[in-house]
N, C-alpha and C positions, 0 to 999 in steps of 0.2 A: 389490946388489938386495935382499938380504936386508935390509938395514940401515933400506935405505925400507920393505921392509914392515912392520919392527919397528915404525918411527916412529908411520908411518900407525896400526897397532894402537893403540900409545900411547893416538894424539890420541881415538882413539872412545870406549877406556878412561876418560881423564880425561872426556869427554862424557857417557857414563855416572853417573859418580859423582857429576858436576855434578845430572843430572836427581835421582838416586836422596837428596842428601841435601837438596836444595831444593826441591822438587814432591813426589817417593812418599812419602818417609818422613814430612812435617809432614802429606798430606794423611791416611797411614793413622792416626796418631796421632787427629788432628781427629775422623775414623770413630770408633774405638775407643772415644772419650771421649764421644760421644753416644750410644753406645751402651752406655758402663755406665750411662750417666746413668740413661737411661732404666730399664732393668736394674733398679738399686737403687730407681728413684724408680716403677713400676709402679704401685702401687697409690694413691699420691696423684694419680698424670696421668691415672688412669680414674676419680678422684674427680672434679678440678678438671673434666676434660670433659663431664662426667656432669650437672654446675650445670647449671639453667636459663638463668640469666641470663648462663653461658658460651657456652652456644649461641646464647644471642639475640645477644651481641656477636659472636661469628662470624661466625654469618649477614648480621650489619649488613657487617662488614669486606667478606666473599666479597659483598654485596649490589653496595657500593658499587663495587669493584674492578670489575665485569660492568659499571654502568652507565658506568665510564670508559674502559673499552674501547668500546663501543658508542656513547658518542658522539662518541668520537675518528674513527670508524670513519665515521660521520653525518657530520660533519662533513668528512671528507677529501670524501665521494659528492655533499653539500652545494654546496661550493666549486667543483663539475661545471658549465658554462652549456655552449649549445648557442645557434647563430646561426645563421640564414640570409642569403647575402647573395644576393640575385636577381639575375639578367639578368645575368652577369658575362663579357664579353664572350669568343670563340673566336679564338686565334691560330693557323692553319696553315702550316707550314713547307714549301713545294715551288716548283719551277720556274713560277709563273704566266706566264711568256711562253710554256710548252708544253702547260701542263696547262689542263684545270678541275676541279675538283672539286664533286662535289654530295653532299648524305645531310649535310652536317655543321653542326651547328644553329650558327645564329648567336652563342646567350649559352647560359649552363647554372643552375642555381642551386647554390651553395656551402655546406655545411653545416659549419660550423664546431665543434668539441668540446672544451672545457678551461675550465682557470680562467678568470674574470669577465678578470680584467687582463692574461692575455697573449691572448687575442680581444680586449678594447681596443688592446695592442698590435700586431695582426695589421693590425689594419685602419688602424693608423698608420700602419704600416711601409710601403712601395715595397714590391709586388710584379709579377712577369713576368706573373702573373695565370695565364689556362688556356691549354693549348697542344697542339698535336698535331704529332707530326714525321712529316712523309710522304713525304720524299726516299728516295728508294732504291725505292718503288714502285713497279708497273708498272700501265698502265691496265687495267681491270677492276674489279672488288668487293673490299674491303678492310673487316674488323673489326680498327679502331682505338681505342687507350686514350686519354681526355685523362689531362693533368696539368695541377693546380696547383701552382704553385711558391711555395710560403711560406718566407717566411727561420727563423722560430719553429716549432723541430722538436716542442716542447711541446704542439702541438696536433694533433689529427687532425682530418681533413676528409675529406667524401666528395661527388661532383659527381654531378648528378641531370642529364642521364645521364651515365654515367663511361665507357658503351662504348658505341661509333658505328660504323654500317655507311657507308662513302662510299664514290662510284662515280668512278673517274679515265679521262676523257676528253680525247684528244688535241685542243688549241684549235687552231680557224680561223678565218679572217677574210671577209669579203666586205664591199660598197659599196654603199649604199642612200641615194635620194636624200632628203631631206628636206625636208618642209612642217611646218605650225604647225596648233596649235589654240587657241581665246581662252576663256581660264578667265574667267570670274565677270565676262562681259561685264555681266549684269544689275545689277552693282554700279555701273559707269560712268556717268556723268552722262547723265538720257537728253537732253539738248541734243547732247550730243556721239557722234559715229560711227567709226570706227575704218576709216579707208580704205582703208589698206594695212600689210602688213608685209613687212619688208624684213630676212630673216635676212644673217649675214656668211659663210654658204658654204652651197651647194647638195646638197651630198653629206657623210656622215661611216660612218665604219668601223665594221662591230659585229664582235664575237666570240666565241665560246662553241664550245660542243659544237654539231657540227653539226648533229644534227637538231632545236636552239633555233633555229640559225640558217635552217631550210628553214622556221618557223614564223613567224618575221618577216615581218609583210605590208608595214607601212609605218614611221616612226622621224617621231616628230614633238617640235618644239619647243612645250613647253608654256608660250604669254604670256600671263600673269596678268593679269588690271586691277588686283587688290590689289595690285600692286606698284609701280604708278603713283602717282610722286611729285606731287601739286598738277597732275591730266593739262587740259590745254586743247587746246583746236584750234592745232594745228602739229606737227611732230614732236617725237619724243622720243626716246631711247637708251635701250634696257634689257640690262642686262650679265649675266651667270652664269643665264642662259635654261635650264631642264630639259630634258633630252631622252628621249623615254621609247619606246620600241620596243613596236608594235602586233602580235598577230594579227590574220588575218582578222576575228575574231569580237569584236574592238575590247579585246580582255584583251590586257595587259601583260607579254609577255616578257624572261627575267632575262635581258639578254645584257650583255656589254661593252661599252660604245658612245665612240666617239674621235673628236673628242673628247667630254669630258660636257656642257659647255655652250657654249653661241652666246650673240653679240650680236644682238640685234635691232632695227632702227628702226620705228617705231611712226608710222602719221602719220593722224593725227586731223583729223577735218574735223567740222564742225557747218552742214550746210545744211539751210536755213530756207526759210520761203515767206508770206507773208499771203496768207489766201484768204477765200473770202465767206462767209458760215454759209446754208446751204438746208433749210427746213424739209421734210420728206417725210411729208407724211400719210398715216398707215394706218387698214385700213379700212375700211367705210359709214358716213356720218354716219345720224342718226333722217331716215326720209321724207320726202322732199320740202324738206331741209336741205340747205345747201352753204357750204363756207369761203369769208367774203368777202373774208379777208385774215387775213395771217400777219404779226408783230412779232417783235423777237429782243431781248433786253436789250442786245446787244453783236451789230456788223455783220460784223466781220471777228476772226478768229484767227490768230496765227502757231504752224506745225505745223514741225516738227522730226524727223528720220528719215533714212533713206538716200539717196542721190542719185535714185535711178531712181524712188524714193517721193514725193521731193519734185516730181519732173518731168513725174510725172504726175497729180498731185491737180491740180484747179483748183477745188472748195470742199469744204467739210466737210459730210455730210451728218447733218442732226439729225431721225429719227423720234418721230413723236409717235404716240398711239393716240387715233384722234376714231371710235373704233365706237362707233354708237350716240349720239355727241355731237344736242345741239339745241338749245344754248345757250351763251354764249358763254365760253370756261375759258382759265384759266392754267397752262401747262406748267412747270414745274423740271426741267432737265433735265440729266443726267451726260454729259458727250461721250465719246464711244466713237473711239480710237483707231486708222484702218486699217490694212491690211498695209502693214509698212514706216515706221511713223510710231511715233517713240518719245516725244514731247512734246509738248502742246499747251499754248499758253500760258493756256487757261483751262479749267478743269474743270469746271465747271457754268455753266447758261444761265437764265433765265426764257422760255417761250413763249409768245405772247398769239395766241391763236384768236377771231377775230370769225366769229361763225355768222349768214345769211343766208340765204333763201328760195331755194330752190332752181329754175333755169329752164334750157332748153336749145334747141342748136341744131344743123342739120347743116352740114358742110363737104360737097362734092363732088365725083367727080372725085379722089379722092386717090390716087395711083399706089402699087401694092403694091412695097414691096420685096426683097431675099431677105438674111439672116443664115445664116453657118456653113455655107455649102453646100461640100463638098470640092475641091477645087483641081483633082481632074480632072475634073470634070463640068461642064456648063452645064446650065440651066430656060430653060422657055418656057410661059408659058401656055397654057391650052389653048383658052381664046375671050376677046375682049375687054371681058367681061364678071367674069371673073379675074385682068386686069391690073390693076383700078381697082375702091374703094370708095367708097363712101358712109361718113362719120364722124360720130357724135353724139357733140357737146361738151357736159357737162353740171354746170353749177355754180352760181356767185352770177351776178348779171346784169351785174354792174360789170364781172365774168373774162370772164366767157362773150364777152360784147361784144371782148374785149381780143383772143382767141385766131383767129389765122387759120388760112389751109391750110401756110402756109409755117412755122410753127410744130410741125407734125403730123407724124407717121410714118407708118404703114401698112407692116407687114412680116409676112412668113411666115419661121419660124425651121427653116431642114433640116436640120438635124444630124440626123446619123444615117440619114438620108434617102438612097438608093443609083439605079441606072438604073431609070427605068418612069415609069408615071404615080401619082401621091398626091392624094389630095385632103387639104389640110392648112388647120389654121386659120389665122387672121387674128389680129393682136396688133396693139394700137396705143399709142401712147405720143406723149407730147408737151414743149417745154419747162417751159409752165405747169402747176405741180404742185397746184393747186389745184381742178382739177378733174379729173371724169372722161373717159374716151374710152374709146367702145365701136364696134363696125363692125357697121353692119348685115349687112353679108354677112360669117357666121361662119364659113364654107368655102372656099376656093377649090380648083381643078384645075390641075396643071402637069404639065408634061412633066420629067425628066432625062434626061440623055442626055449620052456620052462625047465630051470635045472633041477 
């Protein structure tokens, strides 16, 4: 044992001697010798310092040496870029067939920190992008970190926002049945009408947090017309259909919906009609003037609109204004469109008004009739002097001559009119629209009464 310690001593020994004649002793020497130097040489190095033009070189050297450091220093802080990259998308990691989650934005913006070319290369490289792991949580409030994952540890980054509160919600399902609604129908040809649509299922699955789900009023499939290929009357297929989930209040609830899109068949019809063009004078003519006849540039139009529109138009009616008229004028006219009628095939008309001396006559005997009266009640007149008017026809002499009793109306209008007696006016109307009809007797009496 002794013999090793000897050894061991030895080896530190010769370790020693190694430092002391290779290291202490040249470097004490090296000391000693600058400093006789100086010693003897005293008085010339506090000459030579003392020069002007020694200190100016000095200062040039100590000038230059600061400015190399300094812009070495410039240069490193220089070479510094900073990037944003926007909207860059959120991956979260959890059980979606149990969870939902909400609070967690969809993208973040990325701030990027380093040299010009490894942020060139950042943004080359494949990355995981931003992420949040939420497995292991339970439902409730949670403050969560993202992360980006870049392969290039050279740079630093910071995400705007980097900490997020999300809420974890146990997911449910329920069954809603499904309708449509027709986007940017006013795009489609107005010849053409959209008859029917025909989804390829009646029902589909939403899911979310449940009280998304108690806010769902209806789930409809949203059928574009812009997505209508060359559309004409017949049917057509329209594939990967939107489906988007309603509140009451017609906003847009975020739920899950199963599936996301339907097939739809679309079936287009285009019904038409030729009908007659009728001039409808508004108005008094000047005193003692009356229309002796109406012209149209064009006799007939074909009208275009919905079924129940087409079915029940039998002409198009075209107002002119003759107030005041007392000679004879030409109309231009815009046609006006009715409910339900989305094309007509001609858009403007000329009118020819012939103006005539005005003369008149009466019809007699004309039986009142009733309008709007309610369903449970019946009228009766109240003497036979309230059944029947007298009618003054009044216009050109050529009309007036034309217009019989069997032409004429006489009616009283009761809406609104309940059990007891009324006395109510008299309205008269007739085929011929070129003249007027008035009723001498402006009042009549009836009875109502419950049937």
């Amino acid at each position: 044992m002794k013999k090793i310690i000897r050894s061991i001593g030895k080896i530190f020994q010769h370790i020693g001697l190694f430092f002391d004649k290779w290291l202490i002793v040249p470097i004490t020497k090296f000391i000693l010798k600058i400093t006789s130097f100086f010693k003897d040489n005293s008085k010339g190095i506090d000459k030579f310092i003392g020069k002007k033009s020694t200190l100016i070189v000095i200062s040039l050297i100590l000038a230059f040496a600061v400015f190399i450091l300094i812009d070495r220093d410039s240069s490193v802080m220089a070479d510094q870029y900073a990037e944003i990259l926007y909207n860059q998308p959120v991956t979260a990691v959890y059980n979606e067939e149990l969870y939902v989650v909400e609070g967690l934005p969809k993208t973040v913006d990325i701030t990027l920190v380093g040299e010009k070319r490894h942020i060139f290369l950042a943004k080359q490289a494949p990355s995981k992008g931003v992420s949040v792991d939420l497995t292991g949580l339970s439902e409730g409030n949670h403050k969560v970190t993202l992360k980006y994952s870049q392969r290039l540890k050279s740079l630093d980054y910071k995400l705007d926002p980097s900490i997020v509160t999300v809420t974890i919600y146990p997911k449910v399902s329920g069954t809603k049945n499904l309708t449509y609604d027709i986007l940017h129908s006013d795009n489609l040809d107005p010849k053409l009408f959209i008859k029917d649509v025909e989804l390829d299922r009646d029902d589909v699955i939403i899911k979310g947090a449940k009280y998304k789900l108690e806010k769902v009023a209806t789930v409809k499939a949203l059928v574009d017309v812009d997505d209508f290929v060359n559309p004409k009357a017949g049917q057509l297929t329209l594939k990967n259909v939107e489906l988007v989930a309603y509140d009451t209040n017609g906003k847009v609830v975020d739920v899950e919906i199963v599936p996301k899109t339907v097939t739809a068949k679309v079936t287009i019809s285009s019904p038409s009609k030729e009908v007659p063009i009728t001039v409808v004078p508004k108005g008094n003519l000047a005193t003692g003037k009356s229309i002796k006849n109406t012209t149209t540039s064009i006799d007939k139009v074909t009208v275009y609109g919905t079924e129940e529109a087409i079915s029940k138009i039998e002409s198009l009616p075209v107002e002119i204004d003759v107030t005041g008229l007392s000679t004879d004028k030409s109309y231009k006219v815009t046609l006006k469109k009715p409910t339900g009628i989305t094309h007509i095939s001609v858009k403007t008309l000329t009118v020819e008004v012939i103006v005539d001396n005005s003369t008149s006559k009466e019809l007699n005997d004309i039986s009142i009739a009733t309008e709007n009266l309610d369903s449970r009640y019946k009228v009766q007149a109240l003497s036979e002097s309230d059944s029947r008017v007298t009618v003054i026809v009044k216009g050109s002499q050529d009309v007036v001559n034309s217009v019989d009793a069997t032409s004429v109306t006489a009616y009283i209008d009761l809406k609104g009119y309940g059990v007891g007696e009324h006395e109510v006016p008299v309205k008269v109307k007739g085929t011929e629209l070129k003249v007027n009809y008035t009723s001498k007797t402006k009042k009549v009496k009836v009875r109502i009464s419950e049937k």
